[in-house]
C-alpha positions as CSV (number, residue, x, y, z in Angstrom):
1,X,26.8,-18.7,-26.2
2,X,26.5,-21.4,-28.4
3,X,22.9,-22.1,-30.4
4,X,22.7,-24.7,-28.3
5,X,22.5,-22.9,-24.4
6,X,19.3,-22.6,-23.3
7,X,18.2,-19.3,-23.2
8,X,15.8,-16.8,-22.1
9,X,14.3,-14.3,-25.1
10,X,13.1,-11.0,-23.6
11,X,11.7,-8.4,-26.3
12,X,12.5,-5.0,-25.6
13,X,9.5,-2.7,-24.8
14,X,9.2,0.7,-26.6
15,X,10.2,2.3,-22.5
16,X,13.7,0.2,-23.5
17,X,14.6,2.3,-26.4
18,X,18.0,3.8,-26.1
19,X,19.3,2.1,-23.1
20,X,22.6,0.1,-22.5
21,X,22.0,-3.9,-22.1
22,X,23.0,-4.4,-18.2
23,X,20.9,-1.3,-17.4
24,X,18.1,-2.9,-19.1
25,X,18.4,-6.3,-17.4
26,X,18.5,-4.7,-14.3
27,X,15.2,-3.2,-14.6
28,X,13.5,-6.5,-15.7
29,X,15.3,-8.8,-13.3
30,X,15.5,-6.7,-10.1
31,X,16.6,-10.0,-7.6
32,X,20.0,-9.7,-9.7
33,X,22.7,-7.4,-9.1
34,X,24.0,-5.2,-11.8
35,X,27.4,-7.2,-11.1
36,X,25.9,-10.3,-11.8
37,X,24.6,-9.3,-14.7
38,X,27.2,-7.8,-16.4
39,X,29.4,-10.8,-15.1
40,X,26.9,-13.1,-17.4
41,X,27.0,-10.5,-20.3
42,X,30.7,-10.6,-20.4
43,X,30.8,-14.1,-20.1
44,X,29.0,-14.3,-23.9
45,X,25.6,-15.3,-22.4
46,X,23.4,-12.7,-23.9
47,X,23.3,-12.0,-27.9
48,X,20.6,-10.5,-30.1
49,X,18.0,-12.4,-32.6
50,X,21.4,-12.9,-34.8
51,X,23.3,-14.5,-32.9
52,X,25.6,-11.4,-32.0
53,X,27.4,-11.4,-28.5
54,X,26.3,-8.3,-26.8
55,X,28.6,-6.2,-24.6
56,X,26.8,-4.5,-21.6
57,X,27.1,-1.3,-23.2
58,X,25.5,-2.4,-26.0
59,X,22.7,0.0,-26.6
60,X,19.0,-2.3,-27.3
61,X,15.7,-0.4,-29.1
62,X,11.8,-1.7,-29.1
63,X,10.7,-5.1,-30.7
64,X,14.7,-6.4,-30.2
65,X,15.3,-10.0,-29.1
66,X,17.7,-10.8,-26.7
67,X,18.7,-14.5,-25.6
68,X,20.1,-14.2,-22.4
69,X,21.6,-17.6,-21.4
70,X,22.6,-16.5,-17.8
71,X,21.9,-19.9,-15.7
72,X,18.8,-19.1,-12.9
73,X,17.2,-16.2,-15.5
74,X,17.9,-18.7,-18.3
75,X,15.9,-22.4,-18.2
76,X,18.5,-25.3,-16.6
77,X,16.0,-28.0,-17.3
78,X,14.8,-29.5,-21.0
79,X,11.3,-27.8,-22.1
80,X,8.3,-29.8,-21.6
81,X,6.0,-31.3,-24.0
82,X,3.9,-28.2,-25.7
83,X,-0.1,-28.1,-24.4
84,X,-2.9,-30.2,-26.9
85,X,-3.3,-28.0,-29.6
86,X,-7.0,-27.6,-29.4
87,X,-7.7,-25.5,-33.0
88,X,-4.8,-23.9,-35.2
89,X,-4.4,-22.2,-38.5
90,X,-2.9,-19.2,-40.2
91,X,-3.7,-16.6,-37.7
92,X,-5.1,-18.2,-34.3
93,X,-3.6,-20.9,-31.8
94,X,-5.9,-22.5,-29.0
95,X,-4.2,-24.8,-26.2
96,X,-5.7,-26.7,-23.6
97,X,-3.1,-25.3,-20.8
98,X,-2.6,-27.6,-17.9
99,X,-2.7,-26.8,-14.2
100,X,0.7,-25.6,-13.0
101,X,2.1,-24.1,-16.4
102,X,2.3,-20.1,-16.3
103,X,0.9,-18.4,-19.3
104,X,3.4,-15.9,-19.1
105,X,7.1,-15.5,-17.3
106,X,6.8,-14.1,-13.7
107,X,9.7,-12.6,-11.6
108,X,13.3,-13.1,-11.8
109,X,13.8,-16.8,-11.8
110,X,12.9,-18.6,-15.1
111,X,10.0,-21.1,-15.3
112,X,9.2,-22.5,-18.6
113,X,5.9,-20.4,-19.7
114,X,3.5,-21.1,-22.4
115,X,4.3,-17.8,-24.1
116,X,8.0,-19.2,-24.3
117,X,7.2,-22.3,-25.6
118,X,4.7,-21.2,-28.5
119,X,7.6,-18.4,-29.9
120,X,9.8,-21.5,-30.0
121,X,7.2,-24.0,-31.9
122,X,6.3,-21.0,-34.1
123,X,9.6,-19.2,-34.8
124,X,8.5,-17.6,-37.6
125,X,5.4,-16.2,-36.0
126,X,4.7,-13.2,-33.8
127,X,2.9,-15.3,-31.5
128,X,1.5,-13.5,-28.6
129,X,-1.3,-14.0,-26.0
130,X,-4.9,-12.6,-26.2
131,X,-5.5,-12.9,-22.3
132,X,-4.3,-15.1,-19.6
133,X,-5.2,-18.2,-16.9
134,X,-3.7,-18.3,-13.9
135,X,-0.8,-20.6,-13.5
136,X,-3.4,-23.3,-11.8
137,X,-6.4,-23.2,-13.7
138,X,-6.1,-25.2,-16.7
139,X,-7.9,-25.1,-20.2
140,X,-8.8,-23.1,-23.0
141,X,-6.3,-20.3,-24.1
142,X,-5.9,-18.3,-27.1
143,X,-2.6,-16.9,-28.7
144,X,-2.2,-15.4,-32.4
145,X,0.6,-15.4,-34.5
146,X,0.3,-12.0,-35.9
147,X,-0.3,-8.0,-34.4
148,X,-3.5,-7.3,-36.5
149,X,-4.8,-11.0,-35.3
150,X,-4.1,-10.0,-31.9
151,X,-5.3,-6.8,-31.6
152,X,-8.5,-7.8,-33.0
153,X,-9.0,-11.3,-30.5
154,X,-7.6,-9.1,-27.8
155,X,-10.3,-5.9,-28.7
156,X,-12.7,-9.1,-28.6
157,X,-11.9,-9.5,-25.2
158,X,-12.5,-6.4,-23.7
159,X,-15.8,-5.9,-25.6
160,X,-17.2,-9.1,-23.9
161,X,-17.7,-10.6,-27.3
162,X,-15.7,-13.9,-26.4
163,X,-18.2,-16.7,-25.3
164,X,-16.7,-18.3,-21.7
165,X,-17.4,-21.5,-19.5
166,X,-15.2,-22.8,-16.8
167,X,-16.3,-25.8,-14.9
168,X,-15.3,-25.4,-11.1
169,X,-15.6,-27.7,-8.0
170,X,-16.9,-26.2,-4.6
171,X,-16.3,-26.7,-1.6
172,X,-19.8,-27.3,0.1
173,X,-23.4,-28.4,-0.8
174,X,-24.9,-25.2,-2.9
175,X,-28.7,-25.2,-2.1
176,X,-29.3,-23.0,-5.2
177,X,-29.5,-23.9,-8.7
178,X,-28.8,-20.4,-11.1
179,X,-27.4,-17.3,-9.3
180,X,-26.0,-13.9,-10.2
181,X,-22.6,-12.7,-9.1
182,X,-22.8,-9.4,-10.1
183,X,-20.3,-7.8,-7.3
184,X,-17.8,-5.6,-8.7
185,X,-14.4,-6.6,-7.8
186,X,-11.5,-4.3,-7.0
187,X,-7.6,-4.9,-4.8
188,X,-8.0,-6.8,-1.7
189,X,-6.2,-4.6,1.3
190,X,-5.3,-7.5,3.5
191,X,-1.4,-9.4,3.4
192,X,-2.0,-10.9,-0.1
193,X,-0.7,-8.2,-2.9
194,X,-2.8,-10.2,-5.0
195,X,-5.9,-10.7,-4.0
196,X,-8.8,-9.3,-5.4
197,X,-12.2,-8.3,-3.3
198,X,-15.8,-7.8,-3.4
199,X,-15.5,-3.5,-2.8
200,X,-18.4,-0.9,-3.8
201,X,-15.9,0.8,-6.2
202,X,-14.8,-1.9,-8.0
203,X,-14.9,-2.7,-11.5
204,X,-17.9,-4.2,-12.6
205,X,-17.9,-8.0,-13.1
206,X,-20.7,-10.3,-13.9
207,X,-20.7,-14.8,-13.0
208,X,-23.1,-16.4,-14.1
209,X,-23.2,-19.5,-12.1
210,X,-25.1,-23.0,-12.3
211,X,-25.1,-26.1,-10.8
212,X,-24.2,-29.4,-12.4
213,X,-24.1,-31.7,-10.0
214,X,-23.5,-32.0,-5.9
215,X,-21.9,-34.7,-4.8
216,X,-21.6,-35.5,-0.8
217,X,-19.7,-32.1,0.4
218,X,-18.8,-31.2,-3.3
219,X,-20.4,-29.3,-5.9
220,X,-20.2,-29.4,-9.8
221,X,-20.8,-25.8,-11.3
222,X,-20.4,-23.9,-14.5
223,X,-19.6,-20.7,-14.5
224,X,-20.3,-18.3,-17.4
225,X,-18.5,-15.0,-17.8
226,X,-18.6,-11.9,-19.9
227,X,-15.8,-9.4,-18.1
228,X,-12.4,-11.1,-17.2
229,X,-11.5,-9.5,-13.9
230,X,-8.6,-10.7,-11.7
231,X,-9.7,-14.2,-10.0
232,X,-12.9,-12.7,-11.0
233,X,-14.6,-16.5,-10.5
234,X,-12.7,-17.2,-7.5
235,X,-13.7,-14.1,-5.8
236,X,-17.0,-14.6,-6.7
237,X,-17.5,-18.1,-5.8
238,X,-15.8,-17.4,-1.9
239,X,-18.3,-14.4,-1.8
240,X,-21.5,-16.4,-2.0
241,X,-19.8,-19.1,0.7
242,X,-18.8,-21.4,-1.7
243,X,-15.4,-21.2,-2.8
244,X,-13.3,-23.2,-4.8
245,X,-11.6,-26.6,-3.9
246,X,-8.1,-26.0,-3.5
247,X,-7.9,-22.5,-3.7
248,X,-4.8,-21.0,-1.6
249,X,-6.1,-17.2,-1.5
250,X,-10.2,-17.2,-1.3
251,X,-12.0,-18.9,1.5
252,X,-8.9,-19.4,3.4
253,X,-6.9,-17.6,6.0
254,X,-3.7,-15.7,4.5
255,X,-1.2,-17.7,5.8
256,X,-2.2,-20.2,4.0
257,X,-0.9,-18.8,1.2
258,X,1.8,-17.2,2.4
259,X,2.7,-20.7,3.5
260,X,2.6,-21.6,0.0
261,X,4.9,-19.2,-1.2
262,X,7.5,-20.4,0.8
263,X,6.9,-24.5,0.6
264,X,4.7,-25.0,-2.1
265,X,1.4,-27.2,-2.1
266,X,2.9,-29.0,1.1
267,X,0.9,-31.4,3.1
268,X,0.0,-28.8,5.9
269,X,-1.5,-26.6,2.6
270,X,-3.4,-29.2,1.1
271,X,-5.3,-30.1,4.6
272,X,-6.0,-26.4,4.7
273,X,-7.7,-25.9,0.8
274,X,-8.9,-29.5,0.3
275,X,-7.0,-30.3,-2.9
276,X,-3.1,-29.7,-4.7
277,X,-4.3,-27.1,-6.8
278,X,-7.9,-24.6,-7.1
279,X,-10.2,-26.3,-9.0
280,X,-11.2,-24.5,-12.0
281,X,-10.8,-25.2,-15.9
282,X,-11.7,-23.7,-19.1
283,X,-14.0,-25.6,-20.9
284,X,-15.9,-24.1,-23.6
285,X,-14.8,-21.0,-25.7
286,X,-16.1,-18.8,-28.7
287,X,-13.8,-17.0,-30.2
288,X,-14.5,-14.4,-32.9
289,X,-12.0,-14.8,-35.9
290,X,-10.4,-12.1,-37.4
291,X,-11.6,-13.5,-40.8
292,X,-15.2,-12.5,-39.6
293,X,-16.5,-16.2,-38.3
294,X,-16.0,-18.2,-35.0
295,X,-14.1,-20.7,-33.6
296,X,-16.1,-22.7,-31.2
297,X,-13.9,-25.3,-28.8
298,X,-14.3,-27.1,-25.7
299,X,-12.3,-29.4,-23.8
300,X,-13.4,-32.0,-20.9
301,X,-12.5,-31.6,-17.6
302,X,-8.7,-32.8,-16.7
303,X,-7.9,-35.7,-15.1
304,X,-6.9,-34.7,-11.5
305,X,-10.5,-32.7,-11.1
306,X,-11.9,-35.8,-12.9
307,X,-10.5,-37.8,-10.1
308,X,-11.2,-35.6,-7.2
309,X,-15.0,-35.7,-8.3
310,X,-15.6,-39.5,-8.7
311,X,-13.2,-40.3,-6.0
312,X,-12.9,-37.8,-3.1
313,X,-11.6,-40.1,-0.8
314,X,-8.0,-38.8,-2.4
315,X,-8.3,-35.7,-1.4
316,X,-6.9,-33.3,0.1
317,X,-3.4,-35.1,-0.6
318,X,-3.8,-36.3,-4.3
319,X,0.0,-37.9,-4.8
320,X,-1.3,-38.7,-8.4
321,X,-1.5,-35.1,-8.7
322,X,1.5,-32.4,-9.9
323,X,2.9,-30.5,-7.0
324,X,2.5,-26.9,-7.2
């Protein structure tokens, strides 16, 4: 594999210590066959932060890169442009993530992931994520470029210390202004793996949620949160009847999404949710530094939800919109 093959890098967890390379890939890329694998391996397609061609007997340990170059777990298409950098310096990274880019790598197929594309623009930097969007919402998301950096942002986090807004469109007319979603959330135990519910012994999770604006059978709401559940907003907003615009899992029957795993955001699941993609984006952040102060960013709202608020006569089929 030449320096030039698009590649794959996959650093080996602490559980991969020890362990020959094809057994390794097998456990991370479980659609592949171990035959297949060691096919690519022999073929010169996976070699370590050096450069080194690996055999599949070739024994990996924690923190190792690999670049595995094997075409469909390997990108086949040119990168695209990285995020707005949104604030940047020696230790922290904020990007204004769009819709339909995946913070991090899911499944066996490669798709080009913002984690992926920040250890290539900072090669020198351990650049890792302090907590995650889904792959439709867009906005506000912070990486850092060092353990300690992380550790603290991520601590941050968990302690509800980190100041968030995301600015959602509803589906409906809300007749309330301010409201409390204070429901904890736990897994949903319908079709969808995925999906989250409103359950008595659930987590707790707390939405703060005001209107903005309403706008014919639209509203314009902010919603403030201090725990970061799993579709913690999205649940939220479908329990009080209002969900989001767009949304594939909440407010919808499950073969809607279901549909969507097999054809995408196709015309038939665009009629169903209202819109190409859910409706939601990070808008506003606080962010406690690591050198003791803040960083404070916010970022207006993108131009498809833009153009699904001032002109709803687009919807649900928005061509002007990237399909998901």
């Amino acid at each position: 594999m030449t320096d030039r093959t698009p590649a794959r890098l996959l650093v080996v967890p602490a559980r991969g210590t020890g362990m020959r390379l094809d057994r390794l890939l097998r456990a991370f890329f479980k659609d592949w066959s171990r035959n297949e694998l060691v096919k690519g391996i022999k073929q010169g397609l996976v070699t370590d932060g050096n450069g080194r061609v690996l055999r599949p007997s070739s024994v990996v340990r924690a923190g190792m890169t690999l670049h595995v170059g094997i075409p469909g777990i390997a990108p086949t298409t040119p990168p695209p442009d990285y995020p707005e950098i949104v604030f940047e310096d020696e230790r922290l990274v904020v990007v204004n993530k769009p819709s339909g880019m995946m913070a991090h790598p899911a499944g066996s197929q490669f798709v080009w992931s913002l984690i992926g594309l920040s250890r290539t623009h900072w090669p020198e930097s351990d650049m890792d994520l302090c907590h995650r969007l889904d792959r439709d919402t867009s906005g506000l998301l912070v990486l850092t470029k060092d353990k300690g950096a992380n550790q603290y942002v991520k601590q941050a986090f968990k302690a509800g210390d980190v100041r968030k807004e995301y600015v959602a469109l509803c589906k409906g007319t809300i007749p309330w202004d301010e409201q409390a979603c204070l429901q904890p959330l736990g897994p949903g135990e319908g079709e969808i793996r995925v999906a989250q519910a409103v359950r008595q012994d659930g987590v707790a999770a707390e939405t703060q949620v005001s209107v903005l604006e309403r706008r014919g059978a639209l509203t314009k709401v902010v919603c403030r949160i201090t725990t970061g559940r799993t579709h913690q907003i999205r649940v939220h907003l479908a329990h009080t009847g209002y969900p989001l615009l767009g949304d594939r899992i909440y407010g919808v029957e499950a073969q809607v999404f279901l549909h969507s795993l097999q054809h995408g955001a196709d015309d038939w699941v665009r009629a169903q949710t209202g819109a190409p993609r859910h409706a939601l984006h990070c808008a506003h952040m606080v962010v406690p530094h690591p050198d003791g102060s803040s960083v404070d960013v916010s970022v207006p709202m993108p131009a498809d939800m833009n153009r699904w608020w001032n002109h709803p006569e687009v919807l649900p089929q928005d061509r002007a919109s990237v399909d998901l």
